[in-house]
C-alpha positions as MATLAB code, in Angstrom:
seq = 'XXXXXXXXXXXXXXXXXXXXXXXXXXXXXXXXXXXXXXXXXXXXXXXXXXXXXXXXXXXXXXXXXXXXXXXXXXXXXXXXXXXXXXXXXXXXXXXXXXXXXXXXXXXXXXXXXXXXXXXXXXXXXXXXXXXXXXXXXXXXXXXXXXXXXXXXXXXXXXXXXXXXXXXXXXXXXXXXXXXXXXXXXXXXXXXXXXXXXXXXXXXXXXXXXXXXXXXXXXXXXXXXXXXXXXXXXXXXXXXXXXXXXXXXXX';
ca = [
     -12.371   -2.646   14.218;
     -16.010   -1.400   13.272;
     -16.347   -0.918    9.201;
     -16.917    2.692    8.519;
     -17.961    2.946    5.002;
     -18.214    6.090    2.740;
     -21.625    6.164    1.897;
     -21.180    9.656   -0.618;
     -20.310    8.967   -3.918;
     -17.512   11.329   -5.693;
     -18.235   11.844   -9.149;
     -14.437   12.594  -10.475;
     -13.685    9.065   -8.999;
     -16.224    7.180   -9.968;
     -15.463    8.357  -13.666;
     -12.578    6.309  -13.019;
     -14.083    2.809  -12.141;
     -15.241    0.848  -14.749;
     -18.073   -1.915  -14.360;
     -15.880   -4.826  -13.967;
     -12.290   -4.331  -12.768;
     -12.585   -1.267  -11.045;
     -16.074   -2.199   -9.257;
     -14.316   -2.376   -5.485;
     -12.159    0.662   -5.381;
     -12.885    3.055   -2.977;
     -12.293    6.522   -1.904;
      -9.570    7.230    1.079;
     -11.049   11.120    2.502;
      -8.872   14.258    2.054;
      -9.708   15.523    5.728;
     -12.138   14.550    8.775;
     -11.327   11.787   10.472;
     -11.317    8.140    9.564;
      -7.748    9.050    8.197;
      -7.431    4.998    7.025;
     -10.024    2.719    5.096;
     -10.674   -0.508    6.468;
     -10.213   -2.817    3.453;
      -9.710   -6.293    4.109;
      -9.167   -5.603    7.604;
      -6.773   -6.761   10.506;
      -6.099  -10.469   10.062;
      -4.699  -11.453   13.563;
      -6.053  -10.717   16.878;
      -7.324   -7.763   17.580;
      -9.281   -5.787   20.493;
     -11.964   -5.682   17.927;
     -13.635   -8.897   17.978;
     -15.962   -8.211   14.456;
     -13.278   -7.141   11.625;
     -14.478   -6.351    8.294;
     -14.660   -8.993    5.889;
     -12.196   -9.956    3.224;
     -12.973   -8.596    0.278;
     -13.814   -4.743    0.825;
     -11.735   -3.114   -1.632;
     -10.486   -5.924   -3.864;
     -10.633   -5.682   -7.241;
     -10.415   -8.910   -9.949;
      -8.223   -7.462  -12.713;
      -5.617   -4.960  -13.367;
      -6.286   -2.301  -15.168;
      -7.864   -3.253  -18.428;
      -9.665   -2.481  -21.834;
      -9.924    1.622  -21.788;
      -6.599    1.523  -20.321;
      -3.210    1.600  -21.384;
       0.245    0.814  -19.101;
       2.309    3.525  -19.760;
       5.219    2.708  -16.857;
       6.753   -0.480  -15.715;
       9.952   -1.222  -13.808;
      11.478   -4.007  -11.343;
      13.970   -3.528   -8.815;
      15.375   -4.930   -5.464;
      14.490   -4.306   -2.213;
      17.783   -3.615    0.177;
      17.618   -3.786    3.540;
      20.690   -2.906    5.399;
      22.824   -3.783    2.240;
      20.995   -7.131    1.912;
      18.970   -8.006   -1.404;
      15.479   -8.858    0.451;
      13.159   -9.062   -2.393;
      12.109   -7.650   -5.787;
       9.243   -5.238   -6.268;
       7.347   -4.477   -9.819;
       6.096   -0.393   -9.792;
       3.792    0.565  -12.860;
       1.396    2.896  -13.888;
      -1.910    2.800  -16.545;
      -3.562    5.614  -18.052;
      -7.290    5.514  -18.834;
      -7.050    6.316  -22.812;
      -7.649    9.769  -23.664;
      -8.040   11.086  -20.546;
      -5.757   12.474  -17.193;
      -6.962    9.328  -15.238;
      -3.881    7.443  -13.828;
      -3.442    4.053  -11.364;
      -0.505    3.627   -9.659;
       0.068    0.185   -8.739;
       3.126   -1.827   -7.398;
       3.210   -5.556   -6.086;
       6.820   -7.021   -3.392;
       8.049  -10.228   -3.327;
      10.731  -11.447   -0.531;
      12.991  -13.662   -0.830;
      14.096  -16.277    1.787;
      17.439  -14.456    2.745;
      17.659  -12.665    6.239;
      19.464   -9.880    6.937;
      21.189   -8.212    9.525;
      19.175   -4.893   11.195;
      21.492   -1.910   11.032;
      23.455   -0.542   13.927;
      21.356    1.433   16.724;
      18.670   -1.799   16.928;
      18.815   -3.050   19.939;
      18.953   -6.729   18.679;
      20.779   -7.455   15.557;
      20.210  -11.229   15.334;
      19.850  -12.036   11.015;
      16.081  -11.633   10.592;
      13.657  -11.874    7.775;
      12.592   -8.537    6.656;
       8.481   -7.946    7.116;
       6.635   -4.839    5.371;
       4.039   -3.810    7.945;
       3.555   -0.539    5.475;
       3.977    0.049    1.711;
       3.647    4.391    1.236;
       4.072    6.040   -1.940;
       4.516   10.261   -2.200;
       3.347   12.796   -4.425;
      -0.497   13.387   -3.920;
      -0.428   16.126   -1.887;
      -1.894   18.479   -5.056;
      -4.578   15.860   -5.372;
      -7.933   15.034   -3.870;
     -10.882   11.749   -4.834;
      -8.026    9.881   -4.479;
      -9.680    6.132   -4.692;
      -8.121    2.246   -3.697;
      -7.943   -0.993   -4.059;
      -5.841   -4.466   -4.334;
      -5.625   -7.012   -6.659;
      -4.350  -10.152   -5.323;
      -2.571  -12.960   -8.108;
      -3.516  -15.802   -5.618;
      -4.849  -16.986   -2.014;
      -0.371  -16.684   -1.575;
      -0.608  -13.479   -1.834;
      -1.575  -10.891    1.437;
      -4.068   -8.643    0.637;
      -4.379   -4.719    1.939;
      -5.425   -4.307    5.283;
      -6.075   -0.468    5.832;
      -5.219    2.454    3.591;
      -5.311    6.286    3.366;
      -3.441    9.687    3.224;
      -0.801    9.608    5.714;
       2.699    8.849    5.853;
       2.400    7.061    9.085;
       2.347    2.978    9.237;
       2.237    0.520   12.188;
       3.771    1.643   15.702;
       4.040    5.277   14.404;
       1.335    6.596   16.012;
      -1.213    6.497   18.942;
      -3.754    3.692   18.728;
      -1.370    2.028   16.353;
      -1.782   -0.696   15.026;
      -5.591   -0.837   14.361;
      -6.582    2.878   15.062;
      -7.528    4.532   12.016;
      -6.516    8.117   12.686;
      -2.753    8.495   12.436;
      -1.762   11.947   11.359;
      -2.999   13.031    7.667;
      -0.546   13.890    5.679;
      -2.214   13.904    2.159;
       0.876   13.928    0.329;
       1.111   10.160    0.937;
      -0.764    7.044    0.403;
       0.005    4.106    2.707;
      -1.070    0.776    2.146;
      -1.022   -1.583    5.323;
      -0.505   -4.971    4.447;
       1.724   -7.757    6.450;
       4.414   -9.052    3.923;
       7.120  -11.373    5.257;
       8.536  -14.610    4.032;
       9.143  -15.921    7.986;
       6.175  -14.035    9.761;
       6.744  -14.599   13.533;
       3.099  -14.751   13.855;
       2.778  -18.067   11.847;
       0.940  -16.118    8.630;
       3.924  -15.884    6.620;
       3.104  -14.712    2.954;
       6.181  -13.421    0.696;
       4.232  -11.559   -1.727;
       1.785   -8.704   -1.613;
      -1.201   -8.142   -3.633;
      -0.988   -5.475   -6.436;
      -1.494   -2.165   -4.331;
      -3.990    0.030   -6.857;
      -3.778    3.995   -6.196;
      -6.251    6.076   -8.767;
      -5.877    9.787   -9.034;
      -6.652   12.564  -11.880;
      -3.520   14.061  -12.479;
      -3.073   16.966  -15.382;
       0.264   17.498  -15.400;
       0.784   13.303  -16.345;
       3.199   11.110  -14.806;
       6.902   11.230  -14.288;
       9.221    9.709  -17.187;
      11.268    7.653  -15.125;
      11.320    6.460  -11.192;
      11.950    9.159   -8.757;
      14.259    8.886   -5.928;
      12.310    7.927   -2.618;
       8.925    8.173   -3.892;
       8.028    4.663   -2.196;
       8.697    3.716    1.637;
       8.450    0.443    2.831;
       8.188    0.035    6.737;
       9.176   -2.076    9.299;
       7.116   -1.291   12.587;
       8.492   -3.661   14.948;
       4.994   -5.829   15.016;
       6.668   -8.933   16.779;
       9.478   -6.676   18.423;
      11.927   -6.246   15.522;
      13.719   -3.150   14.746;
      11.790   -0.399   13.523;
      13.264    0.067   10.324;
      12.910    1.746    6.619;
      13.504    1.000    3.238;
      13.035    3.517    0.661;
      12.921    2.519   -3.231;
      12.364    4.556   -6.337;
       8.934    5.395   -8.176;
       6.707    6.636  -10.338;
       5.169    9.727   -9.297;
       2.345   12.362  -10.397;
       4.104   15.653  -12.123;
];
């Protein structure tokens, strides 16, 4: 995939970044077409023989001084009535200000579960995350992202922007960057699996870092749905969702 950088700068994000942690985020557009960011870009073969380098939106720190977590909860992830893995959802505020970052990091576990009735093979499979989306943007615009990864274990974000669309959803997919908009959602494409068919397997993502100026503050506890994780059926498994609770923007 060729890079295609943003080369405007928008001022209401950039109040956001500060001059160390925040130096890599970068905006995802509100209309036009790239729909996605390339970030660290496609990490398997691809038609494109010159991806991006690692590194484009990766940040070194969480959230930091000016900032103050205001959310944090841990759950399971389910699939098909099997505990999969654990994910951590929380949100900072930037002190004195409507300035909030989303962020939420998986990890799966070793188990495998069984796909749900209508795939077409339901052989006991480790679950993969091909797409991480979380709702509730859609009254929002200089929208900016990044990831933060722990360690080299972790697998960093591929391609992100405002659509609720992941891997084998769409035409082009999986390395065209204009699935429908939908501005509502972000989606984060990563490639998260404890048994990756592909031979790349990495159990954990990176922390997934949404920014966005939000008046009306933050909800008070995890909503229903809010965050989708998706299955696209990269090395033929079952297309598949699993939908867990989040923080969202009031």
């Amino acid at each position: 995939m060729k890079s295609m950088l943003f080369k405007s700068t928008i001022a209401a994000a950039m109040a956001m970044i500060s001059t160390h942690s925040f130096a890599a985020y970068v905006a995802i557009t509100n209309s036009g077409s790239p729909v996605l960011k390339e970030c660290q870009g496609v990490q398997e073969p691809s038609p494109d023989p010159t991806p991006p380098a690692a590194g484009t939106c990766q940040v070194t720190a969480l959230p930091g001084t000016g900032y103050t977590q205001i959310r944090n909860a841990n759950g399971n992830i389910t699939a098909a009535g099997t505990v999969v893995g654990t994910y951590n959802d929380r949100v900072w505020q930037q002190n004195g200000t409507n300035n909030y970052v989303f962020g939420i990091r998986l990890s799966m576990n070793t188990t495998t579960y069984t796909p749900p009735a209508g795939c077409a093979d339901r052989t006991p499979t480790y679950f993969e995350i091909n797409d991480i989306l979380r709702s509730g943007f859609g009254s929002y615009s200089n929208l900016t992202v990044a990831y933060k990864q722990p360690g080299s274990a972790e697998e960093g974000l591929w391609l992100a922007g405002r659509t609720a669309q992941g891997v084998n959803e769409y035409a082009a997919s999986p390395y065209g960057l204009d699935p429908t908009r939908n501005n509502d959602w972000v989606d984060f494409r990563t490639d998260v699996n404890a048994n990756d068919p592909d031979g790349t397997s990495k159990a954990a993502s990176a922390w997934l870092l949404v920014t966005a100026t939000v008046p009306g503050g933050v909800s008070a506890s995890q909503v229903a749905n809010a965050i989708r994780l998706w299955q696209g059926g990269e090395e033929g498994q079952c297309k598949f969702s699993v939908y867990l609770p989040g923080f969202k923007p009031n």
